[in-house]
HTML snippet that shows the backbone in 3Dmol.js (N, CA, C, O; Angstrom):
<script src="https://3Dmol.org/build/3Dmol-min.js"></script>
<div id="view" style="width:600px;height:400px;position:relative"></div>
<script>
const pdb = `
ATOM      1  N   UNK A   1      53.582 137.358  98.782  1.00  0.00           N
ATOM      2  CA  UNK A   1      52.348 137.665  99.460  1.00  0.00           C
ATOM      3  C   UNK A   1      51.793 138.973  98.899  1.00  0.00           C
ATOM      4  O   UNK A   1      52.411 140.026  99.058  1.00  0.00           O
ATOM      5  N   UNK A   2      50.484 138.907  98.161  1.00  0.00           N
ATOM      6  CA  UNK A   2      50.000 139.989  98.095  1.00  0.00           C
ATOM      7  C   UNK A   2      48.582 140.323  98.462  1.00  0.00           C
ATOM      8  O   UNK A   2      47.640 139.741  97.925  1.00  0.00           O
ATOM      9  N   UNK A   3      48.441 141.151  99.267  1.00  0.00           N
ATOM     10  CA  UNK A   3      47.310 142.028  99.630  1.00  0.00           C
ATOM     11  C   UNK A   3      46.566 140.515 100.747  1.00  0.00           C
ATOM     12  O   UNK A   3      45.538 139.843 100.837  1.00  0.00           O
ATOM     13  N   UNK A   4      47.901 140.653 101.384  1.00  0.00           N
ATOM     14  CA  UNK A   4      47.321 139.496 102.423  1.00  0.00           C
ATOM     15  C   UNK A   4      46.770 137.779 102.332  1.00  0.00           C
ATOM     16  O   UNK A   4      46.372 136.917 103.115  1.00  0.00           O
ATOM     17  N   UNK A   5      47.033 137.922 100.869  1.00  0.00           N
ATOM     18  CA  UNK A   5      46.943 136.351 100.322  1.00  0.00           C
ATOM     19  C   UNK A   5      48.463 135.423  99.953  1.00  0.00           C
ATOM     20  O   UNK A   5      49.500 135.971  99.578  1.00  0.00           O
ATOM     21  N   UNK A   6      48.328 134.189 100.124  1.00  0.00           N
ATOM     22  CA  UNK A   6      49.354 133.887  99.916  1.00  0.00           C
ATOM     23  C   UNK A   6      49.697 133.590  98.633  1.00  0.00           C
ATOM     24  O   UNK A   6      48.760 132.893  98.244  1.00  0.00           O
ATOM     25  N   UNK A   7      50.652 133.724  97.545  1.00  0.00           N
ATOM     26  CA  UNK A   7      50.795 133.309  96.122  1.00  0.00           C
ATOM     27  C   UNK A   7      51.750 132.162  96.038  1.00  0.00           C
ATOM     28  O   UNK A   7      52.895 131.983  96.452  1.00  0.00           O
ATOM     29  N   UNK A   8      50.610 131.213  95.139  1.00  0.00           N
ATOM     30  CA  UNK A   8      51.255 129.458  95.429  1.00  0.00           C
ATOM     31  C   UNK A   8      52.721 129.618  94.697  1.00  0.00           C
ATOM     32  O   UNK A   8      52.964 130.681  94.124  1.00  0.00           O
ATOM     33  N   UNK A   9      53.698 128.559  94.716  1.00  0.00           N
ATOM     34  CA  UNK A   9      54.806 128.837  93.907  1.00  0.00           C
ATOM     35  C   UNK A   9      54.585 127.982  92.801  1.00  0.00           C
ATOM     36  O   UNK A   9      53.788 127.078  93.053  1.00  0.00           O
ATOM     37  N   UNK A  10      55.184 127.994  91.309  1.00  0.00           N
ATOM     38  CA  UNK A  10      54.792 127.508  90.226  1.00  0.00           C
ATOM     39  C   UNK A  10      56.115 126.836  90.127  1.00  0.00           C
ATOM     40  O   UNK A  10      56.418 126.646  88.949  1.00  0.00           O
ATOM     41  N   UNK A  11      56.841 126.491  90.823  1.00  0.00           N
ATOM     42  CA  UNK A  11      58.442 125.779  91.097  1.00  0.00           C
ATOM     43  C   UNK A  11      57.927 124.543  91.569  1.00  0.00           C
ATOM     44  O   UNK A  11      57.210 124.200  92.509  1.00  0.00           O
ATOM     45  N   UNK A  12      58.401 124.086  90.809  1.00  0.00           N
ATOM     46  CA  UNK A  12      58.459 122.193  90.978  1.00  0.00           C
ATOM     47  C   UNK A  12      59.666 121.982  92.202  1.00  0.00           C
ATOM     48  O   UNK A  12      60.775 122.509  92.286  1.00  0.00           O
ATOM     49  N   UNK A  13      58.869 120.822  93.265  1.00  0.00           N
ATOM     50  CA  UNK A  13      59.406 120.901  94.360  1.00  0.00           C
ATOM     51  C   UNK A  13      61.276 120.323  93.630  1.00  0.00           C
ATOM     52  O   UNK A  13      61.392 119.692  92.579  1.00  0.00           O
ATOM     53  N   UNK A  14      62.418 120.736  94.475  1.00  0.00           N
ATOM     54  CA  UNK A  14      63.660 120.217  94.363  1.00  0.00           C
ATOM     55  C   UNK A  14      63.695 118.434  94.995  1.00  0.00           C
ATOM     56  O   UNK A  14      63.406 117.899  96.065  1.00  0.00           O
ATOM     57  N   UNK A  15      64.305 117.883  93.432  1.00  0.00           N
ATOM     58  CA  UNK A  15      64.431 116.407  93.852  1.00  0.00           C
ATOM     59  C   UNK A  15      65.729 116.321  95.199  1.00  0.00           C
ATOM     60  O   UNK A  15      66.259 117.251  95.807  1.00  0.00           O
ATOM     61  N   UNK A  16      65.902 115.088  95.307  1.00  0.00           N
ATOM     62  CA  UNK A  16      67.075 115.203  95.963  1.00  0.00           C
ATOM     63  C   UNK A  16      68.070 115.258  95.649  1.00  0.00           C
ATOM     64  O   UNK A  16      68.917 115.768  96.384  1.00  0.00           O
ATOM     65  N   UNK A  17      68.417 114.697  94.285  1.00  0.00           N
ATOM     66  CA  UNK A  17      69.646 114.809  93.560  1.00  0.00           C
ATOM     67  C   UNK A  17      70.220 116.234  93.634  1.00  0.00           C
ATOM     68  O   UNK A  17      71.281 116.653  94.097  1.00  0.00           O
ATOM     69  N   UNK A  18      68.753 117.100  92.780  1.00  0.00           N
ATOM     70  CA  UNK A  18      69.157 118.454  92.396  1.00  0.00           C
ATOM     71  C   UNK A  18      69.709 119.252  94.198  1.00  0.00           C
ATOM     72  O   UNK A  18      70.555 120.143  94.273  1.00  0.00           O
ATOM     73  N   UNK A  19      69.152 118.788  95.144  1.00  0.00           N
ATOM     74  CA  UNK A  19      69.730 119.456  96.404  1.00  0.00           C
ATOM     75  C   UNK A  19      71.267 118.821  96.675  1.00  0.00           C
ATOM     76  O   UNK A  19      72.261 119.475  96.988  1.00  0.00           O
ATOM     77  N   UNK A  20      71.196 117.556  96.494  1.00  0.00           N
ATOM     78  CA  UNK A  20      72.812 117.336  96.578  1.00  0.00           C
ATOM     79  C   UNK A  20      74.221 117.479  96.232  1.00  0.00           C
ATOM     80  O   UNK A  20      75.309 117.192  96.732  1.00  0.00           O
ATOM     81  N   UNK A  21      73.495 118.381  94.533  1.00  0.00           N
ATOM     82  CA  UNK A  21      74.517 118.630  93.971  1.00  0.00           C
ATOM     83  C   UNK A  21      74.767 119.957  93.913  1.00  0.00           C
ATOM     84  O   UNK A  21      75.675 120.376  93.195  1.00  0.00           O
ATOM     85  N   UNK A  22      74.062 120.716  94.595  1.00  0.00           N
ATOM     86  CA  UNK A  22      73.887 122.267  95.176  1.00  0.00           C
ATOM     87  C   UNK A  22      75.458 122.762  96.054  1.00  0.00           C
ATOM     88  O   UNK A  22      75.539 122.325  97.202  1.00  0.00           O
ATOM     89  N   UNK A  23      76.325 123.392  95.688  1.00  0.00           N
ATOM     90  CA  UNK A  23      77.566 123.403  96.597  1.00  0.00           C
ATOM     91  C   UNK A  23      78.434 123.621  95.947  1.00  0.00           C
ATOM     92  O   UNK A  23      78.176 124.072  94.831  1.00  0.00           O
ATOM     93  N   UNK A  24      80.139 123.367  96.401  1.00  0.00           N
ATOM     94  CA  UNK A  24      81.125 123.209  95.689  1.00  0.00           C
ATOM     95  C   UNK A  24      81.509 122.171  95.507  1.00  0.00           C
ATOM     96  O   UNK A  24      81.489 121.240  96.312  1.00  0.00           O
ATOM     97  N   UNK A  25      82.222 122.161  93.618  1.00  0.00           N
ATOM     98  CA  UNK A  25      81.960 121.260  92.653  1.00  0.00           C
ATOM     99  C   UNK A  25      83.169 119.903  93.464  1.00  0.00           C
ATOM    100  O   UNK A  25      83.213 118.706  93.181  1.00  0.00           O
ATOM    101  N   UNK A  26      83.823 120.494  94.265  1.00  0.00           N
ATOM    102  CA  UNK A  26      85.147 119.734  94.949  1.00  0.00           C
ATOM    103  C   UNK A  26      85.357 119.597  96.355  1.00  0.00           C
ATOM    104  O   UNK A  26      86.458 119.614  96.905  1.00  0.00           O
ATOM    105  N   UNK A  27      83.650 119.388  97.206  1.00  0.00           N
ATOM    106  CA  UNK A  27      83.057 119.419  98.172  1.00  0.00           C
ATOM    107  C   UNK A  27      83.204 117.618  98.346  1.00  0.00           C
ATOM    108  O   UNK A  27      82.990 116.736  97.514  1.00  0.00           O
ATOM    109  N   UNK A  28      83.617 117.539  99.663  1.00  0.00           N
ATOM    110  CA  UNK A  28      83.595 115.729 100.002  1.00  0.00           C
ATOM    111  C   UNK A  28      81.993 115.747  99.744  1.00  0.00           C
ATOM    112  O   UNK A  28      81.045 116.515  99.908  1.00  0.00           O
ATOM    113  N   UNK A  29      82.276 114.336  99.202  1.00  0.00           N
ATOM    114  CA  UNK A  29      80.907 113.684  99.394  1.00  0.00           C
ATOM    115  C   UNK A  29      81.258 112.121  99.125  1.00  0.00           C
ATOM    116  O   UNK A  29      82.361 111.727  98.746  1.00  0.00           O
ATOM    117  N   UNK A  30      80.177 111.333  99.375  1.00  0.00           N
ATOM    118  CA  UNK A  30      80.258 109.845  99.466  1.00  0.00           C
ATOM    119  C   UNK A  30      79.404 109.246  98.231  1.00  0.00           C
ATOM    120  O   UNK A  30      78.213 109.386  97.953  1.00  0.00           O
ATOM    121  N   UNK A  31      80.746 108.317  97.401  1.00  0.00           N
ATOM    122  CA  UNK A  31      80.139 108.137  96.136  1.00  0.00           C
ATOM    123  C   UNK A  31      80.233 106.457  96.124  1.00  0.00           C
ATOM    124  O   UNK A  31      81.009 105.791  96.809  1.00  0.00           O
ATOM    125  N   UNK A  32      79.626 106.147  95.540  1.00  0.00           N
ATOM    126  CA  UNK A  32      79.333 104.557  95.677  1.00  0.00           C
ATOM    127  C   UNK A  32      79.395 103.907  93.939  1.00  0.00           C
ATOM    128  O   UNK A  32      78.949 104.303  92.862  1.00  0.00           O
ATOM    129  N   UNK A  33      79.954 103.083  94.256  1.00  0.00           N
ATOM    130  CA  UNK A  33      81.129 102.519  93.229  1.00  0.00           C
ATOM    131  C   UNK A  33      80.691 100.809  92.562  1.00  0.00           C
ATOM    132  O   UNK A  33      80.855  99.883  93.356  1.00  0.00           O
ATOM    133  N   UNK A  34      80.253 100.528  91.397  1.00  0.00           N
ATOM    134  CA  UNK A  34      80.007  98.974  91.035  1.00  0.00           C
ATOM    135  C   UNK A  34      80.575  98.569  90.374  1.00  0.00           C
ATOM    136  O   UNK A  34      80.336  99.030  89.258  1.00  0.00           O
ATOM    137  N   UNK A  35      81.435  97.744  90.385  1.00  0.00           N
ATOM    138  CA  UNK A  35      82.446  97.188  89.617  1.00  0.00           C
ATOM    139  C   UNK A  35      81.848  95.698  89.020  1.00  0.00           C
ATOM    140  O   UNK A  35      81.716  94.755  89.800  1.00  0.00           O
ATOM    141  N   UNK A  36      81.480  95.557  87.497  1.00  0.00           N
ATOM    142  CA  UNK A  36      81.464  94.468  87.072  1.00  0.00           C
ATOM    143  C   UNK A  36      82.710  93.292  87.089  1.00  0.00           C
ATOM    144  O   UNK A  36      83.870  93.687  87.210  1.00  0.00           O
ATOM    145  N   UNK A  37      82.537  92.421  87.015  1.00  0.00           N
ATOM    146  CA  UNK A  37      83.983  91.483  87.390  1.00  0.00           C
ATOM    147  C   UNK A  37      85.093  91.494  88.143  1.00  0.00           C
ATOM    148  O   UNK A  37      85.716  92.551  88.053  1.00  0.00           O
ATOM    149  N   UNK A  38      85.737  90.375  89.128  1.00  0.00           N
ATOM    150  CA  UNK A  38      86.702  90.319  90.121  1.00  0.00           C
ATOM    151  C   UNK A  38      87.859  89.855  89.458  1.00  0.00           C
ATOM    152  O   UNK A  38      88.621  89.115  90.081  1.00  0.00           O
ATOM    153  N   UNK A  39      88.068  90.118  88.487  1.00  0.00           N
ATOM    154  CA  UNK A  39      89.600  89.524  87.557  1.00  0.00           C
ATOM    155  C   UNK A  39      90.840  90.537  87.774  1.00  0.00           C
ATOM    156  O   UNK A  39      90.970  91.043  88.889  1.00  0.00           O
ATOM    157  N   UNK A  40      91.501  90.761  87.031  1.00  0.00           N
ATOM    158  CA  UNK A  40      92.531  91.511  87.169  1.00  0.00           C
ATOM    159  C   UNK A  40      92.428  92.813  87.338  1.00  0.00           C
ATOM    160  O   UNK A  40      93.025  93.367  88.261  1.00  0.00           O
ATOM    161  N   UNK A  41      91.509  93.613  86.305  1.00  0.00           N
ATOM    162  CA  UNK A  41      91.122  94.646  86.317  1.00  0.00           C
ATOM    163  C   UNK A  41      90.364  95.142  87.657  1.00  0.00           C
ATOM    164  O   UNK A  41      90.712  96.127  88.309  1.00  0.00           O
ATOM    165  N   UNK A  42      89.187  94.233  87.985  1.00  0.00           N
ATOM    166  CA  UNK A  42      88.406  94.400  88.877  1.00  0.00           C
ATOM    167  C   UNK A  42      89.107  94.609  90.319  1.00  0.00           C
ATOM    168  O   UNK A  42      88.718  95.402  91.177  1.00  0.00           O
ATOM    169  N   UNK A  43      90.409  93.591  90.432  1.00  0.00           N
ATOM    170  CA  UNK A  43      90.825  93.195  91.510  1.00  0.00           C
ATOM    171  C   UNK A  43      92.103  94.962  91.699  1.00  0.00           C
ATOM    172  O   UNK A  43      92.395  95.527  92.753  1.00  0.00           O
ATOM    173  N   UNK A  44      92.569  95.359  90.208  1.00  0.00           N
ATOM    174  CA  UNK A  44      93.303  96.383  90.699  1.00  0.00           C
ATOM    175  C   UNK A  44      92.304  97.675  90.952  1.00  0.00           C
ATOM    176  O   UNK A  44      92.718  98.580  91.676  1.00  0.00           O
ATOM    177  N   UNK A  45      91.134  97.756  90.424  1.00  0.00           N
ATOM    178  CA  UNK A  45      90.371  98.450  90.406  1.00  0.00           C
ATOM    179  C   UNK A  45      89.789  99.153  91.896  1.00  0.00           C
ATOM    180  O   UNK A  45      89.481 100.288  92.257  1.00  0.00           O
ATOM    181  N   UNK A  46      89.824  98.046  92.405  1.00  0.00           N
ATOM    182  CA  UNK A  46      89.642  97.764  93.992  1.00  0.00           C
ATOM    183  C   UNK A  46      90.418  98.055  94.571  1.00  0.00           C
ATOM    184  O   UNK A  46      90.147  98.989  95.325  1.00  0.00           O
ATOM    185  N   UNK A  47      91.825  97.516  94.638  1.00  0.00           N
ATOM    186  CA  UNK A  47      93.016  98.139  94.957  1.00  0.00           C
ATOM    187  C   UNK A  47      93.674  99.428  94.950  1.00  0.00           C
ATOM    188  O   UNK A  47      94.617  99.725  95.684  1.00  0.00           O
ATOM    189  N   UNK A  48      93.161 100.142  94.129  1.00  0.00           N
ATOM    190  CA  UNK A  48      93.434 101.579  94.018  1.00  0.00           C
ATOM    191  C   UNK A  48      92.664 102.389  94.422  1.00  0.00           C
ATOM    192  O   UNK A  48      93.040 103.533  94.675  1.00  0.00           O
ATOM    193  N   UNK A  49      91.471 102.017  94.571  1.00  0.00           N
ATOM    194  CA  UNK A  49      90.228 102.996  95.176  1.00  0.00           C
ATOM    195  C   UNK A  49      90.352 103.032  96.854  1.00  0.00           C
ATOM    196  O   UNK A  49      89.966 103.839  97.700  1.00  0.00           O
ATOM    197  N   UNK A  50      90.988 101.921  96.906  1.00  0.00           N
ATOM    198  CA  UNK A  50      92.046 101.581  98.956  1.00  0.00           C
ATOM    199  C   UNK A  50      92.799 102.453  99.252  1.00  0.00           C
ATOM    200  O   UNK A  50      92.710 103.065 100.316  1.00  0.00           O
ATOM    201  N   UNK A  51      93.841 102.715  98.205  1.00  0.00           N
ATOM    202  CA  UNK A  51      94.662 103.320  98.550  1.00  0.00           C
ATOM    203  C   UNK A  51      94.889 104.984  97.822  1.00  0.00           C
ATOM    204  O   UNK A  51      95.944 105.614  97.893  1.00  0.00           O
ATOM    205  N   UNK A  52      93.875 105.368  97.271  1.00  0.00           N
ATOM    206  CA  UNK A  52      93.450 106.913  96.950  1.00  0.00           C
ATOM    207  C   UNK A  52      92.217 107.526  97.952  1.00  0.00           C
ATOM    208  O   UNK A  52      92.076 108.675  98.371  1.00  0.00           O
ATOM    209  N   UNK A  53      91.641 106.695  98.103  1.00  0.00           N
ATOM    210  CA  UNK A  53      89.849 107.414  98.597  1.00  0.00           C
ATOM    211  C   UNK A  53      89.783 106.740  99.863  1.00  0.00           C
ATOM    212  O   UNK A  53      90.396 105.745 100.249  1.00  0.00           O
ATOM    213  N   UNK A  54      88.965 107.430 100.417  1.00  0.00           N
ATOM    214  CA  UNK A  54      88.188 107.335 101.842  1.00  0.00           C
ATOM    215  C   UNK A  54      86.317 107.058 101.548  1.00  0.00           C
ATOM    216  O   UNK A  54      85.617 106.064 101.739  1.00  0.00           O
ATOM    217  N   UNK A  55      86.035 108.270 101.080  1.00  0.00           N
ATOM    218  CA  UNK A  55      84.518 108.032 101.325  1.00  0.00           C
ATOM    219  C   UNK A  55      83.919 107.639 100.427  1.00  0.00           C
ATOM    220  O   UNK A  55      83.490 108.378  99.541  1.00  0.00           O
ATOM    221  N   UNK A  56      83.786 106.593 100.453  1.00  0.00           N
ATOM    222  CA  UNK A  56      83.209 105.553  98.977  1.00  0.00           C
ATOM    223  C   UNK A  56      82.675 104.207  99.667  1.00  0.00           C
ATOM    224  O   UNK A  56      82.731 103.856 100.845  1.00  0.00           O
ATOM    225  N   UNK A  57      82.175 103.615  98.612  1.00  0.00           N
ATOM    226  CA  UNK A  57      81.523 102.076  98.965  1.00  0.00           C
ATOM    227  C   UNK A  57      81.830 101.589  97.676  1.00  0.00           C
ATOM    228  O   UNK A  57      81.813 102.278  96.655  1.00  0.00           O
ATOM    229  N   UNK A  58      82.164 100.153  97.754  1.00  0.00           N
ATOM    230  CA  UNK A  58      82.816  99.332  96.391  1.00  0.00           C
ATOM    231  C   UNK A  58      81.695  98.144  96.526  1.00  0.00           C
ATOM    232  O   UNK A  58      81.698  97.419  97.520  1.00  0.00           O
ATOM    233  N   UNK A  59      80.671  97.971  95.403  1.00  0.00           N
ATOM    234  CA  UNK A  59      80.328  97.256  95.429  1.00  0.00           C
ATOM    235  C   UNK A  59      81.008  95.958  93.880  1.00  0.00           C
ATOM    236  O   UNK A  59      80.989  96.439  92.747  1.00  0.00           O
ATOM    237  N   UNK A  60      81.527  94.452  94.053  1.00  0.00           N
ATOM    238  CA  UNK A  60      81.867  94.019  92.956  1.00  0.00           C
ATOM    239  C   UNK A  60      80.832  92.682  92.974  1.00  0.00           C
ATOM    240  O   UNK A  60      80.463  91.993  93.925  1.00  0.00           O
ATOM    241  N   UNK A  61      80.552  92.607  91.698  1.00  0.00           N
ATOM    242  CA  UNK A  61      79.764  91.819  91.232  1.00  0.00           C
ATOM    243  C   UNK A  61      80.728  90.449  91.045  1.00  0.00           C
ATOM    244  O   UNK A  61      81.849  90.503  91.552  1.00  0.00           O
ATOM    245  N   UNK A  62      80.407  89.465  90.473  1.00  0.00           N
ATOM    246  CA  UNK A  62      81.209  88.379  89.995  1.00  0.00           C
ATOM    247  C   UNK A  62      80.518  87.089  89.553  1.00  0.00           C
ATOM    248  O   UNK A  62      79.667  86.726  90.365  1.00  0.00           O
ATOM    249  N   UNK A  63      80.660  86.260  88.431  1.00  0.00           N
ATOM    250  CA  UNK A  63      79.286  85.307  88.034  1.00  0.00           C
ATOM    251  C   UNK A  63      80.060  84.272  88.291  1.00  0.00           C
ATOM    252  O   UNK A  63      79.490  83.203  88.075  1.00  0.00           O
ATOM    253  N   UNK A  64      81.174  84.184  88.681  1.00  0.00           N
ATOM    254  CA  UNK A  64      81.976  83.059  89.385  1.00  0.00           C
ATOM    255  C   UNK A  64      81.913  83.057  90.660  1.00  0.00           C
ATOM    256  O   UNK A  64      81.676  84.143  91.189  1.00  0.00           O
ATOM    257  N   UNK A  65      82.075  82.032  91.407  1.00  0.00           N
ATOM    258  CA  UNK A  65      82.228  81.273  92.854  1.00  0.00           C
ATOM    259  C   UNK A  65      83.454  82.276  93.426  1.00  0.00           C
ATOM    260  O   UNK A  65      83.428  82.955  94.453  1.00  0.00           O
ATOM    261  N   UNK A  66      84.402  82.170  92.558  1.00  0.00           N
ATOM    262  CA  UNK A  66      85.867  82.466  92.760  1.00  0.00           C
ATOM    263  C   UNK A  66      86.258  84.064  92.283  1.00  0.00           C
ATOM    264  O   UNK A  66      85.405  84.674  91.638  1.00  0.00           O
ATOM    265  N   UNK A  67      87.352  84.631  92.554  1.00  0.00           N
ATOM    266  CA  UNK A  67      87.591  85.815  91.919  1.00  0.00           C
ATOM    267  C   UNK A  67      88.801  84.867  91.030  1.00  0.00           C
ATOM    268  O   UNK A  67      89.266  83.729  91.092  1.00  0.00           O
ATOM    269  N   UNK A  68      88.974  86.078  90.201  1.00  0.00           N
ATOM    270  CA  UNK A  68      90.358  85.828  89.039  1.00  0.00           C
ATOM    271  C   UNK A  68      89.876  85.636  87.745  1.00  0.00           C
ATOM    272  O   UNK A  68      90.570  84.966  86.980  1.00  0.00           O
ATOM    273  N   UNK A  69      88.584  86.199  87.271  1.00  0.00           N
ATOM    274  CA  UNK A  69      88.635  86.126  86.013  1.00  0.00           C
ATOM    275  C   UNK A  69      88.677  85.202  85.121  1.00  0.00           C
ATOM    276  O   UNK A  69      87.944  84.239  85.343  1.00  0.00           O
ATOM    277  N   UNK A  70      89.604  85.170  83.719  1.00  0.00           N
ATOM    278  CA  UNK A  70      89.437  84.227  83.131  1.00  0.00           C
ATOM    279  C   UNK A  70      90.744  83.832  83.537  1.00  0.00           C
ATOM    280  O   UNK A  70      91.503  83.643  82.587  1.00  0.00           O
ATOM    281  N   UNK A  71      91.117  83.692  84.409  1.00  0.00           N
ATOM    282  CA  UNK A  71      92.371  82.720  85.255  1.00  0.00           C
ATOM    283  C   UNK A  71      91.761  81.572  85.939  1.00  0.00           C
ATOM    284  O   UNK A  71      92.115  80.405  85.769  1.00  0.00           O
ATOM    285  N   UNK A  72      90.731  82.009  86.802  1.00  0.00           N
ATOM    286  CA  UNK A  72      89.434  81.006  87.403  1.00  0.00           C
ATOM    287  C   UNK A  72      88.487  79.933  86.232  1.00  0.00           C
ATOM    288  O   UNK A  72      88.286  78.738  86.447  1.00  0.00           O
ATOM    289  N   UNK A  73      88.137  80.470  85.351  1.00  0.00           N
ATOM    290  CA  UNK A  73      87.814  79.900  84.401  1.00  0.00           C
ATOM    291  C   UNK A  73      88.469  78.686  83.448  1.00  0.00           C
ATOM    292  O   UNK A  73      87.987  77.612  83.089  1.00  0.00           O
ATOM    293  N   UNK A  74      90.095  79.463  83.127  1.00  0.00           N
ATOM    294  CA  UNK A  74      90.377  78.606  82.324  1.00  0.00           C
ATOM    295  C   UNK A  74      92.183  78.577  82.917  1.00  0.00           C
ATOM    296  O   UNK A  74      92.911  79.470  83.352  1.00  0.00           O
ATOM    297  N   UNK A  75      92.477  76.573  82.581  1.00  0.00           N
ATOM    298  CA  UNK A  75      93.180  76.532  83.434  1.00  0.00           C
ATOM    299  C   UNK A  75      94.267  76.445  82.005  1.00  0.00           C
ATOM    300  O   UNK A  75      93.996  75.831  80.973  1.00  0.00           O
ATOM    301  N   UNK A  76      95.746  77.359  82.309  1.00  0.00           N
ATOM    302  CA  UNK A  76      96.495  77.314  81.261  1.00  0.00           C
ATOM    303  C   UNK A  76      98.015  76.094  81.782  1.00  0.00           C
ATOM    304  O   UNK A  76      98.254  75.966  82.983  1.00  0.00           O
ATOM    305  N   UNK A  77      98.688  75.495  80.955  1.00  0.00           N
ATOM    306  CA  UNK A  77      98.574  75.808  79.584  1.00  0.00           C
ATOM    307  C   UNK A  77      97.444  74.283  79.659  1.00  0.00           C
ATOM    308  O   UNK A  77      97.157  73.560  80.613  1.00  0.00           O
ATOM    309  N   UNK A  78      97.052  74.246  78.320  1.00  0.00           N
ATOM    310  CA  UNK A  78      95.759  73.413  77.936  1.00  0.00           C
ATOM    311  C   UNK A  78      94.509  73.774  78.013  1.00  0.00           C
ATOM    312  O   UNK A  78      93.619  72.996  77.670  1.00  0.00           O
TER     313      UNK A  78
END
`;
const viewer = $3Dmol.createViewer("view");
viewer.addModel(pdb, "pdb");
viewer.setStyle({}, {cartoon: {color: "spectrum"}});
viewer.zoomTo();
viewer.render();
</script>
């Protein structure tokens, strides 16, 4: 403020990202998770994020009906 006027700010307003990541670097926060494919990987992938973490969301994709990968797909032996 000078001489009773107000002086605009030339600061680009803060997105939200940039406010969320404002803090400490090892501060809980809730992170959200997409996992391409439900196969083995996918399925331990899932499994471990159960039993390490709390505040998360798992989202898994899958272009099959079924989970299991190329186990679902293809039937062995033949």
């Amino acid at each position: 403020m000078a001489d009773g006027f107000i002086v605009p700010s030339t600061a680009a307003p803060e997105t939200d990202a940039q406010h969320r990541l404002r803090g400490p670097i090892h501060a809980q926060r809730h992170v959200r998770i997409v996992c391409i494919g439900a196969g083995a990987s996918g399925l331990l992938m899932a499994y471990k994020l159960q039993k390490h973490f709390t505040n998360y969301s798992l989202q898994v994709y899958e272009k099959n009906s079924e989970v299991s990968g190329t186990w679902f797909e293809n039937r062995y032996p033949g």
